[in-house]
N, C-alpha and C positions, 0 to 999 in steps of 0.2 A: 711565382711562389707567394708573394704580398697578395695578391687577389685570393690563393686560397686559402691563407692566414685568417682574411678582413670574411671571407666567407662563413670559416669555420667559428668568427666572433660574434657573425650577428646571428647563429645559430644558438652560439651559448647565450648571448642576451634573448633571444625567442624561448628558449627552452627555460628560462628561468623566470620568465613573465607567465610561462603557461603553468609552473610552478605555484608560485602567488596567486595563481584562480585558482589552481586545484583547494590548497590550503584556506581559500577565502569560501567555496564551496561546502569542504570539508564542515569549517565552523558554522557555516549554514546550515547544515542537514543537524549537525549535532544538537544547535539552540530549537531548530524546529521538533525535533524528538525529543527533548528535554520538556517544552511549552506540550506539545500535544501528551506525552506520559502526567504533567502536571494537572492536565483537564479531565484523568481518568476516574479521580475519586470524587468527583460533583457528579458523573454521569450516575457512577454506581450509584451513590446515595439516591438520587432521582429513580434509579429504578427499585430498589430496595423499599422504598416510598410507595411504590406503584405495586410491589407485590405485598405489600402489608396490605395495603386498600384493597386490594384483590382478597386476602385471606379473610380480613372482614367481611367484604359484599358476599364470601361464600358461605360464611359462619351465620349469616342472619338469612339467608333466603330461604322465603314463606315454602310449610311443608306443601307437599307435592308437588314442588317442582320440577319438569324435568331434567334431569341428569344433566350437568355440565358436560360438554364436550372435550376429551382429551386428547392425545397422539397416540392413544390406542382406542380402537372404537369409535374412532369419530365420524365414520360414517362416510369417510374420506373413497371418492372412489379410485379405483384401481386406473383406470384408462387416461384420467384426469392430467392435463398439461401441469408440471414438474417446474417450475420457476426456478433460474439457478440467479445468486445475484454475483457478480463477481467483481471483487474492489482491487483492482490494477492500479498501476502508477501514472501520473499526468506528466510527468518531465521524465527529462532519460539519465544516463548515468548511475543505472540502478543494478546494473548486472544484469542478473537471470533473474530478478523480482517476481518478471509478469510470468514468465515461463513456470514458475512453479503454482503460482494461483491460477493458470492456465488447467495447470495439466490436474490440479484436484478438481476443476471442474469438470473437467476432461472424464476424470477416473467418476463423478458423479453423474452423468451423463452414461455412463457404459453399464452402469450397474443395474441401469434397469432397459435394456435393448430395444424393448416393443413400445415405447411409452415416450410420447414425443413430450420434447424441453423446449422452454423460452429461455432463451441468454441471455441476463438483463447486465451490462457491463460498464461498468464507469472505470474511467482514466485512458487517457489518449492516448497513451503510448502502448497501454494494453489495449487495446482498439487495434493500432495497427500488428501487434504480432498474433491476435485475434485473426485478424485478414489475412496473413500470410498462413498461417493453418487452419483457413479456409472455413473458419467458424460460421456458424449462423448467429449474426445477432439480432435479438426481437427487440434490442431496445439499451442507448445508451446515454451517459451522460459524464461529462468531465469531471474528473477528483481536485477535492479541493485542494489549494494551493496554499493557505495557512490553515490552522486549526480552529480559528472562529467561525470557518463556513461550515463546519461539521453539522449544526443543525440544521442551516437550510440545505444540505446535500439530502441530509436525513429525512426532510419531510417531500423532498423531491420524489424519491424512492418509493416513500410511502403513496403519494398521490398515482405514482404508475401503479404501484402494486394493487392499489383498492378498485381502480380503473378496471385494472385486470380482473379480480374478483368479482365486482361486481357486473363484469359480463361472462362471469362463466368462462374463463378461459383459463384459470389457474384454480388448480386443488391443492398444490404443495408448493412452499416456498422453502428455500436452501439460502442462508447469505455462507459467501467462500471469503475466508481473506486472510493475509500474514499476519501475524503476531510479534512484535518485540522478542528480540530475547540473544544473546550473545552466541550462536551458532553462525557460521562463516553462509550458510544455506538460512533460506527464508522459509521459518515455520509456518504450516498452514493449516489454519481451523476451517471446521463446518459446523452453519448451527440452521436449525429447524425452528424456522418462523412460525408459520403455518402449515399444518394446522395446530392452534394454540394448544400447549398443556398446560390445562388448570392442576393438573394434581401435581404440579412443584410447587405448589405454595398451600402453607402448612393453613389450616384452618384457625384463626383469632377463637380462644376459649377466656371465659371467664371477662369479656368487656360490654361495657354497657350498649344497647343496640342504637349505632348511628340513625341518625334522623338524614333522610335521602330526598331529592325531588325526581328522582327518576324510577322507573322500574326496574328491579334485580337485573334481569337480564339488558335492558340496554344500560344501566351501569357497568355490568361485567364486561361487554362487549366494548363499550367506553375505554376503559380499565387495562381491557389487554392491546388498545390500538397504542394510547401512552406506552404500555412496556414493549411494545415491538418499537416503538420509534426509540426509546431507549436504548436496546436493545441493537440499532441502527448505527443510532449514536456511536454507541460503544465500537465496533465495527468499524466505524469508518477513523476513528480515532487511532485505535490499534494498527489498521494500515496505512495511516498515516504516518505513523510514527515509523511501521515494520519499513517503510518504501525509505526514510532519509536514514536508518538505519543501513540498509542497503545499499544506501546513497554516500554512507559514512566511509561503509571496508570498499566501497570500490574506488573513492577517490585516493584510500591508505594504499591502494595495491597501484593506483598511477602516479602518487609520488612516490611511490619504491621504484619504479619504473623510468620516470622522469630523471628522478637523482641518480640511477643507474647512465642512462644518457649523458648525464649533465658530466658526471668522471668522464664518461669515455672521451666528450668533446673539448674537455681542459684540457688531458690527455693528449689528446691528437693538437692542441694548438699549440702545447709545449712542442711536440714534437717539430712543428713546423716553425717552431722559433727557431729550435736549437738548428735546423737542416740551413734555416734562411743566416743565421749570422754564421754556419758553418761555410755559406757561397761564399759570403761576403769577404770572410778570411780566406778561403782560396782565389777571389778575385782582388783583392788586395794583394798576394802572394805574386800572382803571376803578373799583376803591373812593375810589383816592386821589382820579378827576375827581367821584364822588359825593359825596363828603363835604365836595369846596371847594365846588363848585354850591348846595350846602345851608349 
């Protein structure tokens, strides 16, 4: 009975050590979601910067130029390889995080049957449940681990992406990834890289005509590779933040769990107290009726 007393103790000291991670965890994903939502409004600005410069470069360029290129009419072809990017989680303990950025890629991928995709996938853990259903991937790379790597992930991406481009093996690019936001499930955006639409940004009227060293078009061109990396940025920030957010309710759902354990196992050690000094007094009982019998 003492052996499984000392058993059921060093159980509750285990169970309450694995407790003090969870909750040290916990406060980890929370500060890192807090820090990466903190770094959201430098990005904006930067890109808000980049599409004013944009709205300028469009408002002064020399008459007869050709037509800026948009996401209608761009001359985008049909048959052209479909780039998805998709921002998964690099540590685990995240739930079903990668499963839902999985499965919009999934559902982007089906929408168009005849039309072969690159899966371009960052985060290791999305990698492997990638593998287990059996994905193709054309190309991956690890998600950052704090929120200051965000722009060198950002121009990492970039460098495959133009790689790609520039040999003709992608005409459309897609980035997939969770969003922040207090729903118990991981929301999931999709946004259209390329090909670029200049006609989201409004045309500068009424300013005086900047002085350039470049020409219109490799300024615009210039112009829009800054807002997709922006635009990257932002992306990998927001899943950043969506993955410790996920990282947050799953560690709330295993110390509800844990503490659920930890009663039962107090519980059962009372019990085996109260059975062990109950021996005790029937073994002290039948010494006592031995010894007057005698």
């Amino acid at each position: 009975m003492t052996e499984r007393l000392s058993d059921v103790a060093a159980r509750i000291a285990s169970v309450r050590q694995l407790s003090a991670v969870i909750t040290a965890m916990r406060g980890i994903a929370a500060s890192r979601s807090r820090e990466a939502r903190s770094r959201l409004d430098g990005v904006r600005a930067y890109a808000r910067t980049v599409g004013e410069a944009i709205g300028h470069a469009l408002a002064f360029l020399p008459e007869g130029t050709a037509e800026v290129p948009s996401s209608k009419g761009s001359g985008e072809k049909r048959a052209g390889v479909h780039g998805i990017i998709a921002l998964c989680a690099e540590q685990g303990f995240a739930g079903t995080f990668n499963e839902h950025v999985l499965d919009a890629a999934d559902r982007l991928i089906k929408l168009e049957p005849g039309r072969p995709t690159a899966l371009l996938l960052v985060g290791d853990r999305g990698l492997m449940v990638a593998a287990e259903r059996q994905f193709t991937i054309a190309w991956s790379a690890p998600m950052i681990a704090h929120v200051g790597q965000a722009a060198s992930l950002a121009s990492r991406i970039i460098e495959e992406l133009y790689r790609r481009l520039g040999a003709g093996n992608l005409t459309r690019i897609s980035v997939v990834h969770a969003i922040p936001g207090g729903s118990a499930a991981a929301e999931v955006t999709e946004k259209v890289l390329v090909p670029f639409d200049f006609g989201r940004f409004p045309l500068a009227r009424g300013a005086s005509q900047p002085l350039i060293t470049l020409p219109p078009a490799v300024l615009l061109a210039r112009l829009a590779e800054e807002y997709i990396f922006a635009e990257l940025c932002e992306a990998v920030i927001l899943s950043f933040a969506a993955e410790n957010e996920a990282r947050m309710r799953a560690m709330i759902a295993a110390k509800t769990n844990v503490a659920k354990t930890l009663d039962g196992l107090i519980a059962r050690s009372r019990q085996l107290r109260q059975e062990e000094i109950t021996n005790e007094i029937i073994e002290l009982d039948s010494g006592a009726r031995a010894n007057a019998s005698s």
